[in-house]
C-alpha angles and dihedrals in degrees: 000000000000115000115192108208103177131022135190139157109297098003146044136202105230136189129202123159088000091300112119124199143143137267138188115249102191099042137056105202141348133239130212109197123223107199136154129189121254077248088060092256114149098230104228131175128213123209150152115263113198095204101056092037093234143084106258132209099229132164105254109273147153155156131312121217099001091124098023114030097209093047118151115234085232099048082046091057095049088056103045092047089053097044090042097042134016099246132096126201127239087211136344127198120192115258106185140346124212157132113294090199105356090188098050111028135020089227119138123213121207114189114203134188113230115199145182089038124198123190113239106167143314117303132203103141134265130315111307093023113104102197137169125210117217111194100191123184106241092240095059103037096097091049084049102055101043088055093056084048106048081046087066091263123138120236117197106241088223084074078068094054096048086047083059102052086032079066091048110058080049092056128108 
């Protein structure tokens, strides 16, 4: 049995079997978005992130059905890619599900590949989101990287992962 101890606007502090964490109330999943750039670029954003007190290299990523309850992952990506970036997908297919922070939230992350990208504008979210789009060639992503974090910045651990299916496509 699920006790909710605290509840705000978009989240709530939950307790079952004497563990408390938290859980999203206006949204079912979240997407993390793999996409490179018909010129092999790794499409990053860059944005602050009030919790951890920094701005914070990500894939681009967001909710899903936090405007439209039944929403698809894939028809989430889609969206998020689009309104963070610029950039919209010809097709996506699902690469990996799994825990963000198993021991804090119940949210599940599914990362998905979007491929056969178009530019279609600018990016930089919806209104009250201020963020910065980062097209890195593939062959320089890991120098990159390390440079922003060596620097004091923060880089989402999920890049990594995208790094790791990224090697694989390209695998024999």
């Amino acid at each position: 049995m699920i006790t909710v101890l605290h509840s705000a606007r978009y989240l709530e502090l939950v307790q079952t079997q004497g563990w408390e964490f938290v859980r999203r109330r206006n949204a079912s999943a979240v997407v993390g978005i793999v996409a490179t750039t018909p010129a092999g670029e790794l499409l990053m954003v860059e944005q602050q992130r009030i919790p951890v007190g920094s701005q914070v290299i990500e894939l681009p990523a967001g909710l899903v059905g936090d405007d439209q309850a039944d929403e698809d992952v894939l028809a989430a990506a889609h969206r998020e890619l689009s309104e963070e970036t610029g950039w919209e997908p010809g097709r996506c297919r699902i690469l990996a599900r799994g825990p963000s922070s198993a021991g804090l939230t119940s949210e599940i992350i599914t990362l998905i590949r979007a491929i056969d990208l178009r530019q279609t504008g600018a990016g930089g979210g919806v209104a009250g989101e201020t963020i910065t789009v980062h097209a890195i060639p593939l062959a320089q992503v890991g120098g990159w990287l390390a440079e922003r974090a060596r620097a004091g910045q923060l880089v989402d651990l999920k890049i990594h992962a995208a790094l790791w299916w990224l090697a694989q496509e390209s695998s024999p």
